[in-house]
C-alpha positions as CSV (number, residue, x, y, z in Angstrom):
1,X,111.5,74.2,115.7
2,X,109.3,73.7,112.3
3,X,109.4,70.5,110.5
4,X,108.1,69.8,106.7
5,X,106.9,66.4,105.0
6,X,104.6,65.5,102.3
7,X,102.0,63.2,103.4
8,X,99.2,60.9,102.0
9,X,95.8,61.5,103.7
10,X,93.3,58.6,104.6
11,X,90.8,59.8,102.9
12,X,90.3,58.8,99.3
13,X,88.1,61.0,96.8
14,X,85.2,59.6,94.7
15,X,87.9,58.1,92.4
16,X,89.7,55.8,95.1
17,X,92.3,58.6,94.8
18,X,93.7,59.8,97.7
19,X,95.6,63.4,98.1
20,X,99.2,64.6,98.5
21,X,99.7,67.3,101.3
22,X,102.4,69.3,103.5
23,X,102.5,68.4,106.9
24,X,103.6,71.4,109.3
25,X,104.6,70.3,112.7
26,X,105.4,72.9,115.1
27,X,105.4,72.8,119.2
28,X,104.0,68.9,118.8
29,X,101.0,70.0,116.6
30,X,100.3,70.0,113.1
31,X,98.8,71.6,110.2
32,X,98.2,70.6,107.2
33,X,97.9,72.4,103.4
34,X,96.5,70.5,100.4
35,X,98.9,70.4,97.5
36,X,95.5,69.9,94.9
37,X,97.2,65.9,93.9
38,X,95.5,63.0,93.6
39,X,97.3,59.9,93.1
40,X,97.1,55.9,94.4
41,X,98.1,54.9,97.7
42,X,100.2,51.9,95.5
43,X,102.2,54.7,94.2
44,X,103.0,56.7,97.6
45,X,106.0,55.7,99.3
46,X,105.5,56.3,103.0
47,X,108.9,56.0,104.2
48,X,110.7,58.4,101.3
49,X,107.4,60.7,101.4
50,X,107.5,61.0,97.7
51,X,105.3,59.4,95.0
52,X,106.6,56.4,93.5
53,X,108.3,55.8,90.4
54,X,105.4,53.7,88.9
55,X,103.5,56.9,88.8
56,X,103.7,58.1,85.1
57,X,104.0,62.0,86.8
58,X,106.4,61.0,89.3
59,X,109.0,63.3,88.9
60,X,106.5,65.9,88.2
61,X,104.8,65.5,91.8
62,X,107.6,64.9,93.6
63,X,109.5,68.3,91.9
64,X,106.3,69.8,93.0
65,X,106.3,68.6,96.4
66,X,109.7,69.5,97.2
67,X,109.3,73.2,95.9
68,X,106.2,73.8,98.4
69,X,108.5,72.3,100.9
70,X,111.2,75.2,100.2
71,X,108.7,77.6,99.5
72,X,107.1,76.8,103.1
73,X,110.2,76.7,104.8
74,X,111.7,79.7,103.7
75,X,108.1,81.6,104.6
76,X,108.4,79.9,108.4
77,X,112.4,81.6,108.6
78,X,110.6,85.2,107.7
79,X,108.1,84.8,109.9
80,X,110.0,84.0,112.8
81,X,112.5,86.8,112.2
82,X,111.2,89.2,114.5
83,X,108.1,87.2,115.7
84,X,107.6,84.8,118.6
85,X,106.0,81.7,119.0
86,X,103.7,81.8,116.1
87,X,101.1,78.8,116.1
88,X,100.5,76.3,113.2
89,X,97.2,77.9,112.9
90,X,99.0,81.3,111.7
91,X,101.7,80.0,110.3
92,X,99.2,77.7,107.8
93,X,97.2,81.1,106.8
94,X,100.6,82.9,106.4
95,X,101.5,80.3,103.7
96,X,97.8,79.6,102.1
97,X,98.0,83.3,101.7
98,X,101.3,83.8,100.8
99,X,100.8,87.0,98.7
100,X,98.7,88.8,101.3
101,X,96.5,89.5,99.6
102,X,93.3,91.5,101.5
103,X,90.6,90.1,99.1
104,X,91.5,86.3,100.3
105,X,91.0,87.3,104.1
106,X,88.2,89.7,103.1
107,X,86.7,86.3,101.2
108,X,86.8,84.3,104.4
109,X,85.9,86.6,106.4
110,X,82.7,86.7,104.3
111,X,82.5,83.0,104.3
112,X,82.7,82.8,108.1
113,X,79.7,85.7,108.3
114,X,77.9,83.0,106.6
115,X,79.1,80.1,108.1
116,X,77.6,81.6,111.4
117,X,74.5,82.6,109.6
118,X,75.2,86.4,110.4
119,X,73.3,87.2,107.2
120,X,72.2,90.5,108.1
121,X,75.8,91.5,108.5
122,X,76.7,89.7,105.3
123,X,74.0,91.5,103.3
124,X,75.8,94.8,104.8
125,X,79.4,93.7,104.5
126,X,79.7,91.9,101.1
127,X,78.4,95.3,98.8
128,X,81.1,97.2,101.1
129,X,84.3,94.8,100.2
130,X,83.1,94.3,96.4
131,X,82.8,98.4,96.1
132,X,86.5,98.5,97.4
133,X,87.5,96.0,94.8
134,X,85.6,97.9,92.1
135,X,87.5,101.0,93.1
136,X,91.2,99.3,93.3
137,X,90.5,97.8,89.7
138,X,92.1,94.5,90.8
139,X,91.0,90.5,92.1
140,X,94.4,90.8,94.2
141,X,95.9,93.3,96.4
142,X,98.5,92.9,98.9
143,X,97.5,94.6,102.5
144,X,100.8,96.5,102.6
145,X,100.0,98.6,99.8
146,X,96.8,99.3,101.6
147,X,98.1,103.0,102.8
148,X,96.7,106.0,104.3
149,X,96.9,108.0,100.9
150,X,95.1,105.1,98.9
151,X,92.4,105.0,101.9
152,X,91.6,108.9,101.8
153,X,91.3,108.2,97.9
154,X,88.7,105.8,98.3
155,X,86.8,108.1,100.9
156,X,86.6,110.9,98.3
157,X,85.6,108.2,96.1
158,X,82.7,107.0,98.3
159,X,81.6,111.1,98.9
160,X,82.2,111.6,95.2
161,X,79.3,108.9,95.0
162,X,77.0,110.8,97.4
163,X,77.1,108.7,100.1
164,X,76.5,110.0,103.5
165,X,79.7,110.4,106.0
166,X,77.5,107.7,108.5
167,X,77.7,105.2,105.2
168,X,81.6,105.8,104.5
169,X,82.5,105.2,107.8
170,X,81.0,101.8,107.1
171,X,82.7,101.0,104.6
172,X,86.0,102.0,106.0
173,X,85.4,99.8,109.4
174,X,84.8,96.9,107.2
175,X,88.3,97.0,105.8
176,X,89.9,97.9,109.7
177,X,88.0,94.6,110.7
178,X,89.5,92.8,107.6
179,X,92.7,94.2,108.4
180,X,92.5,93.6,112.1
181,X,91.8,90.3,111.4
182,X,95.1,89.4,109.0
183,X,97.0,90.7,111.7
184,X,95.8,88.3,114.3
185,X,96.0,85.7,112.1
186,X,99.9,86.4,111.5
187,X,99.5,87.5,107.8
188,X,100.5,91.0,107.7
189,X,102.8,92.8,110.4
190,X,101.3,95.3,112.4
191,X,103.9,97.8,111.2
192,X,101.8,98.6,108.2
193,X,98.3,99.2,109.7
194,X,97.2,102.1,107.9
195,X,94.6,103.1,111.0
196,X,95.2,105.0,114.6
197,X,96.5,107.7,115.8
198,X,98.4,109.5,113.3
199,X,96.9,108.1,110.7
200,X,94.1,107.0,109.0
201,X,91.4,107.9,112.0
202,X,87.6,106.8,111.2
203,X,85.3,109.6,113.0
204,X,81.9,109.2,113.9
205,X,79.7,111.9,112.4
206,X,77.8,113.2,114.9
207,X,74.0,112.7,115.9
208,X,71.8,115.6,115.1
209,X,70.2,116.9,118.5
210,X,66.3,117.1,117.9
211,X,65.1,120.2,120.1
């Protein structure tokens, strides 16, 4: 069982401000999704969990506050239709990224290269996931519509380019990983992975054999 609240956290801003989020509680632990709100801690009723009336935006926040609680809610039902015991961990990435959208978990995917200083891999990586965006034409694009047919486009793409068949294969591993990982992480349902066996298979070329 899932439970919902707005809450206040501790930590003020720069301002003295301090911000509004949703608290997910699932199995005893939490998560926790910044709603972007800054407001008083005067005007934060902790026992309600809604923003008091001497806040000029009140009814604003609190509208607010109560739709991401719907909207969250609503999300955890889908998820467990069909899916058991999904952490707070995947359940908070399913609802950050709500729209599933492959350039988000591409994006911190990136981030994390870097975060671990992998920059080698980075330097490799990045040109490989901003080539596919240049190709789809789009800042968004949900993983479902990732399909074999749209992937075989973008390899004739890449060979349309004059890139060699060891460098596509790069490019297409990068967005297996990336799609690996949104799996794992509960975003996408494994129903829709456009790689594997009877379907989109990535093949090696082989090494030339120097006689």
């Amino acid at each position: 069982m899932s439970t919902i609240s707005g809450i206040l956290r501790k930590k003020a801003n720069k301002k003295g401000q301090y911000p509004i989020y949703l608290r997910i509680t699932k199995d005893r632990k939490s998560t926790f999704i910044n709603l972007e709100q800054y407001i008083n801690k005067s005007d934060w009723d902790e026992k309600a969990k809604r923003v008091r009336k001497s806040h000029p935006n009140s009814v604003r926040l609190n509208n607010l506050i109560s739709k991401r609680i719907s909207e969250a809610g609503a999300k955890i039902i889908d998820m467990d239709i069909g899916v058991h015991n999904q952490d707070v961990k995947s359940i908070r990435k399913k609802l950050i990224n709500s729209d599933n959208d492959f350039f988000t978990v591409a994006d911190n995917y990136l981030n994390n290269l870097e975060r671990l200083e992998k920059y080698t891999q980075l330097n490799s990586d990045k040109p490989r996931v901003n080539s596919f965006r240049f190709f789809l034409k789009c800042e968004k694009f949900s993983l479902e519509q990732i399909t074999v047919p749209l992937l075989k486009s973008f390899q004739t793409y890449l060979i349309e380019k004059k890139l060699s068949q060891r460098t596509i294969t790069n490019y297409l591993i990068i967005i297996r990983t990336i799609y690996n990982s949104a799996i794992r992480d509960g975003i996408v349902d494994a129903k829709h992975y456009p790689f594997g066996r009877n379907k989109m298979q990535i093949k090696f070329p082989e090494l030339k054999k120097w006689v």
